[in-house]
N, C-alpha and C positions, 0 to 999 in steps of 0.2 A: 504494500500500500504506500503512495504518495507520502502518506503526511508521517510512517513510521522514521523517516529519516530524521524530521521536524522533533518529533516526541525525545528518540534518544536521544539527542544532542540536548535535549533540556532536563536530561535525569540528573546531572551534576553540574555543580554550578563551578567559577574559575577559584573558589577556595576549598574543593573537595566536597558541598554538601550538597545531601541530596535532596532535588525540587523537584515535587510533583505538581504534575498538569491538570489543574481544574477549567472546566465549562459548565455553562450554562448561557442559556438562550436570553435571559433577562436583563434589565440592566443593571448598571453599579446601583442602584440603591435601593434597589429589591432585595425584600428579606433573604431570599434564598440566598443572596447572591453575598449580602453581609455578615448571615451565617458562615457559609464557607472563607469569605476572608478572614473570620473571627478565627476559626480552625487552624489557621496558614499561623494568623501571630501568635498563638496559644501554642503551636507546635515549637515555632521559632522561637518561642521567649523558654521554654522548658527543657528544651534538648540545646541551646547555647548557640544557636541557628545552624547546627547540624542538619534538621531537618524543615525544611519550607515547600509554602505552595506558591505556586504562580498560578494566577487565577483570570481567567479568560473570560469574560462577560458578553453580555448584545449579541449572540451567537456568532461571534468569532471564527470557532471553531467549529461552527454548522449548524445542522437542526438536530432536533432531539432524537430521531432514529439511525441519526448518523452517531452521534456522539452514545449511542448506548453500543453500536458496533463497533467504533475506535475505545471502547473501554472493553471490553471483549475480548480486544483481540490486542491490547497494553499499547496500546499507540498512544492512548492519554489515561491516564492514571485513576480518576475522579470525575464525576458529570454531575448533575440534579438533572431529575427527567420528571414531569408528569406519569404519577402511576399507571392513567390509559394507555400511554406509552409502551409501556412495560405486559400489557393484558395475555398478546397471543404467545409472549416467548416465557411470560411465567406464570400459569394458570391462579397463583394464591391471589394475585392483584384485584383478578377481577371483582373479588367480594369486596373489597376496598370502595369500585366506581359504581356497583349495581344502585340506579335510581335510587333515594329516596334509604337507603340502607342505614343511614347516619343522622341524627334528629336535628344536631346542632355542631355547631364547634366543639362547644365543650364535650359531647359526647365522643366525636370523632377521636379526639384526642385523651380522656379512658382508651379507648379502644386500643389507640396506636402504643399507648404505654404500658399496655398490658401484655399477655402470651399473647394476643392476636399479630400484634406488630412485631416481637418479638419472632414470631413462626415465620410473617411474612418474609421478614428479611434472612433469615436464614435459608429461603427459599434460591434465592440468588445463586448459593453455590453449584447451583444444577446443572449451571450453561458460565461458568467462568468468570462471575460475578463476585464482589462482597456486599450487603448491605450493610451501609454503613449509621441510617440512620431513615427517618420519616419524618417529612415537613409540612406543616398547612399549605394548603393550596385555598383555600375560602370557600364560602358559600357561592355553588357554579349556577349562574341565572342566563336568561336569552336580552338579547338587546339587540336590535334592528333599528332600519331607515324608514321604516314604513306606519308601524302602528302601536298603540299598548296590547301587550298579548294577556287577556288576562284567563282567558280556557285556552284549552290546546287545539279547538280551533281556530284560532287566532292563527296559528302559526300553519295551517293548511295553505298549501303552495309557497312558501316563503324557502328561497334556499336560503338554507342555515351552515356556515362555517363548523366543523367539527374536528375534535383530535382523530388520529389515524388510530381507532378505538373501535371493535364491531361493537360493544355494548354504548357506545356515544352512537355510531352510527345506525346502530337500529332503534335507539332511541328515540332520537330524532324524526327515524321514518314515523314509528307507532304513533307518534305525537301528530301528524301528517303534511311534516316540514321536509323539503328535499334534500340530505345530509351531502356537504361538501367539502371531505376531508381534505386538509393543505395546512402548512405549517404558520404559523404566527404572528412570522413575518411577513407574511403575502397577503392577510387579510386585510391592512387596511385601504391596498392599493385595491383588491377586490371589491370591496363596499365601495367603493369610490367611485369605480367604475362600472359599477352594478352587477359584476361577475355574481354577487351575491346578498341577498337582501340583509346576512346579520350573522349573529357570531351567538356562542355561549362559552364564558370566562366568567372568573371571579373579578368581583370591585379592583381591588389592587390593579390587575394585570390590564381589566379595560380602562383605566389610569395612564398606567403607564407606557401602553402601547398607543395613547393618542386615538383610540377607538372610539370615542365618544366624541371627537371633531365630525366622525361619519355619520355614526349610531345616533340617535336623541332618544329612544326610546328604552328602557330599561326596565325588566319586569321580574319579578322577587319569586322566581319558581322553585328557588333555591331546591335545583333536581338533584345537586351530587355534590359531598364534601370530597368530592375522590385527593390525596395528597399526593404532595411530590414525593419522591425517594433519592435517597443522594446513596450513590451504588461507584465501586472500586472495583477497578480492574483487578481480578486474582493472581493474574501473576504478578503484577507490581506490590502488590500484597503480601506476595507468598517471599518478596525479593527484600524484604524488611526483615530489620529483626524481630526475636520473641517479643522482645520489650516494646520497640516502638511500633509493633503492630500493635500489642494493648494499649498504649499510651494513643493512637488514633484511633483505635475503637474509643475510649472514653473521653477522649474529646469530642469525636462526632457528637456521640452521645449525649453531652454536656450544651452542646451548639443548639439542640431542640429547644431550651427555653429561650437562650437568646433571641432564637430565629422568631419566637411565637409574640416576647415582647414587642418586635419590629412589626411584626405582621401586625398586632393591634393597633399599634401607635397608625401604620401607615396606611393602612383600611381604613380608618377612619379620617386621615388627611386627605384621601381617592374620594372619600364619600362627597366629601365636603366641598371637591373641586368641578367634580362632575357636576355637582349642584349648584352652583354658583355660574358653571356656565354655560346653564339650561336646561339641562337632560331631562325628559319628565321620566318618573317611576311613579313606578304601581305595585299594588299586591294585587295574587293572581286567587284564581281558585284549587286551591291546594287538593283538595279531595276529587278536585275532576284530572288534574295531573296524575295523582296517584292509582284512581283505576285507570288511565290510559296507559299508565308506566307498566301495569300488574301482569300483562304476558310475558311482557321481557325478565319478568324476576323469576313468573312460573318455569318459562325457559331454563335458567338458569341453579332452579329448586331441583334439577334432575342431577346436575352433577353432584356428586355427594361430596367430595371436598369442597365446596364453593356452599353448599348448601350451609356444612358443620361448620365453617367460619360464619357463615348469613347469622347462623343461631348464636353462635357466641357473640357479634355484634351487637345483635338486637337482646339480649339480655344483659347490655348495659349501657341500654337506653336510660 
């Protein structure tokens, strides 16, 4: 691969230590993105800067299905991805994105600090992965160019932007919105150009992606808490020692409250800006979303792994 030349030449730095290579899609002042620098100086300030990250923002280093394959395969060391992301190549996620699975924040995150997130991420080792940790992603709602969606037909004929996710993408259809998977960065040139009526993201992210210069409409279906995952390449992993692979296992670790402080503070700075300039919101009809959402969970009430996490979620609602 191209960019393995790029990767190694960045494992050690001109006074012998070693840096590893973070991405993500978002930008510098996204939670995600200030979690993992927190990680980088926490490393560096404890190991005497023996060990550091160099950290790659604004998708630099590509899109999320690229960068979950360059950690795969140690071209880069470290990524955050969106859990949809992650659905077909690690079957536990999917219980993560299923519709309506998660009550709130606070519940999501029970969940993820418990053996459920705890399971999830040791799922990772399957396919060459570590997981290193689970991040809020928000409450995931619809926003469009066209109208308030306040049932789900509202969104009948409307193409809808979605992650490259079958459980987003059938989602979407059952709702009776036309799903058009594409990465991020392409949406808001899309809306723009009317490639597509509208998108579903969290507050923060249609914030910070300038989405709401397109979108005016914003409707609170809050259909999925699904989180990010911040996942390590195994063999850059396996290329550490004992210690300082525990010593980044519990700092990831450590980086979740960070991460969740920022995500509140700055969720609520997104809310405030969207609102100010213009966007209408609404609430929607939650119980007609929910039976419209209810085939796609029956679907997925077959798989019995995905089922036995669905029950341990939902028992601590």
């Amino acid at each position: 691969m191209g960019n393995r030349a790029f990767a190694s030449s960045d494992k050690i730095d001109g006074a012998g230590h070693r840096v590893l290579t973070a991405s993500d899609v978002h930008v510098t002042d996204y939670p995600t993105v200030e979690a993992v620098r927190w990680i980088g100086q926490t490393l560096e300030r404890e190991t005497g800067g023996r060990l550091k990250i160099r950290l790659y923002h604004s998708g630099q280093l590509g899109r999320e299905a690229e960068a979950i394959d360059m950690a795969r395969y140690g071209v880069i060391d470290i990524t955050r991805v969106f859990s949809g992301a992650l659905n077909n190549a690690f079957p536990l996620t999917q219980a993560l994105c299923l519709p309506y699975v998660f009550d709130s924040i606070d519940h999501m995150r029970r969940v993820i600090d418990g053996d459920v997130g705890d399971e999830v991420l040791r799922s990772f080792e399957t396919r060459d992965l570590v997981g290193l940790a689970i991040y809020d992603s928000g409450a995931r709602c619809f926003y469009n160019t066209k109208h308030p969606i306040v049932e789900p037909e509202d969104l009948h004929g409307l193409k809808m932007r979605v992650a490259a996710s079958d459980i987003f993408i059938k989602l979407v259809r059952l709702l009776g919105a036309n799903p058009t998977p594409m990465s991020l960065g392409e949406t808001f040139s899309a809306m723009e150009t009317h490639m597509i009526d509208g998108a579903e993201n969290n507050m923060r992210s249609f914030h910070s992606s300038r989405h709401f210069e397109a979108a005016r409409y914003w409707s609170e279906t809050r259909h999925s808490y699904a989180p990010d995952v911040l996942i390590m390449s195994r063999e850059s992993f396996l290329s550490l020692t004992p210690s300082d692979r525990e010593l980044l296992v519990r700092v990831a670790r450590d980086s979740v409250p960070v991460m969740r402080a920022k995500w509140d503070e700055s969720e609520g700075v997104a809310r405030k800006a969207v609102l100010e300039y213009g966007i209408k919101t609404n609430d929607v009809d939650l119980p007609a979303f929910h039976k419209a959402a209810q085939p796609l969970l029956d679907e997925y009430h077959q798989k019995p792994d995905i089922e036995a996490l669905y029950r341990r979620i939902r028992d601590l609602a």
